[in-house]
PABAZA-985901 format. One line per field, with one value per residue (C-alpha): x, y, z. Coordinates in steps of 0.001 Angstrom, whole numbers, padded with zeros to 6 digits, m for minus. Last residue first. Layout:
BEGIN
east (X	...)
north (Y	...)
up (Z	...)
% end
This chain:
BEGIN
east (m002579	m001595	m003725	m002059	m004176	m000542	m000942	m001577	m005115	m006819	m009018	m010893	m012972	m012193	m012087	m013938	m010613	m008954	m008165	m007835	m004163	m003207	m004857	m002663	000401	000131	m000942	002367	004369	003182	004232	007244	008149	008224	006006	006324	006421	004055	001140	m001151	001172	001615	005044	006430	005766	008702	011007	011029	011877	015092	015663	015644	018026	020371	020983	021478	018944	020035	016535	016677	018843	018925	015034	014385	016262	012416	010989	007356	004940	001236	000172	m002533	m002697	m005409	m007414	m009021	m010070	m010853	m013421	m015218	m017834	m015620	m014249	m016299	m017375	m014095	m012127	m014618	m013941	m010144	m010474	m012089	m009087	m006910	m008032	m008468	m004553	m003864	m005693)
north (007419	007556	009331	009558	010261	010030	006221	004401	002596	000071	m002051	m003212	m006500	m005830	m003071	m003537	m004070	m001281	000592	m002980	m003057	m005175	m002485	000345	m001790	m002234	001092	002230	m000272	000903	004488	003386	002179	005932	006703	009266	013032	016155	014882	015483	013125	013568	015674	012896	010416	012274	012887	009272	008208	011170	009632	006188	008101	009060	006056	003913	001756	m002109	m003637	m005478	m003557	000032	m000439	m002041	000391	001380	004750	003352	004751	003453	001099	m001298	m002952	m005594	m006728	m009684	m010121	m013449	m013215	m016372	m014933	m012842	m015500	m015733	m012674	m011532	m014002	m012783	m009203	m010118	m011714	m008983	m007063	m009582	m009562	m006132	m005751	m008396	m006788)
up (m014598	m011413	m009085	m005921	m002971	m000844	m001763	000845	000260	002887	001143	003741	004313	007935	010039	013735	016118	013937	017084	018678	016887	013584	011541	012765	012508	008842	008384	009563	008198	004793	005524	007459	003818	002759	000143	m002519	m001884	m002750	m000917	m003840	m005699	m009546	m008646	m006533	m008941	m011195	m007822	m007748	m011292	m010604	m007627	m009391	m011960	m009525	m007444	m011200	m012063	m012289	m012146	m008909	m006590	m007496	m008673	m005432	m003105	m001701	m002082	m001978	m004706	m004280	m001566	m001636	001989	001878	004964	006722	010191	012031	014756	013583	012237	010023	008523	005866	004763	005689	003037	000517	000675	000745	m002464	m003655	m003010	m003982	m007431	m007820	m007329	m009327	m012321)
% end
């Protein structure tokens, strides 16, 4: 629900910035291999590789994220490449369809 909620969000933020030049977009990314479950909820190395290796296998790309994913399409939309993108909901997720 948060998700859709700052996608619209973003919608609206364009509308209305837009005029001014401003651009507004959303990163949604799926499954990052991150340290976070290690760090934060006390998962041993081998069983967040094992969590990992699980989302892996529903991912048409065959992996999970990698944060230089993220960064990746972070960058792209802060460069003149992506000089007329805004409003977007830019997904990366590996086309994962988690269900």
């Amino acid at each position: 629900m948060s998700k859709a909620a700052m996608d619209m969000f973003t919608k609206c933020v364009a509308l209305e910035l837009g005029p001014k030049g401003i651009r507004a977009n959303t990163i949604n990314p799926g499954s990052v291999k991150t340290e976070f479950m290690e760090n934060i909820l006390n998962v041993s190395k081998a069983k967040s590789d094992e969590l990992y290796a699980q989302k892996a296998n529903m991912c048409p790309m065959g992996r999970v994220g990698e944060p230089m994913d993220v960064a990746k399409a972070v960058l792209y939309l802060t460069t003149d490449d992506a000089s007329f993108v805004t409003g977007s909901n830019f997904v990366v997720d590996g086309g994962a369809q988690y269900v």
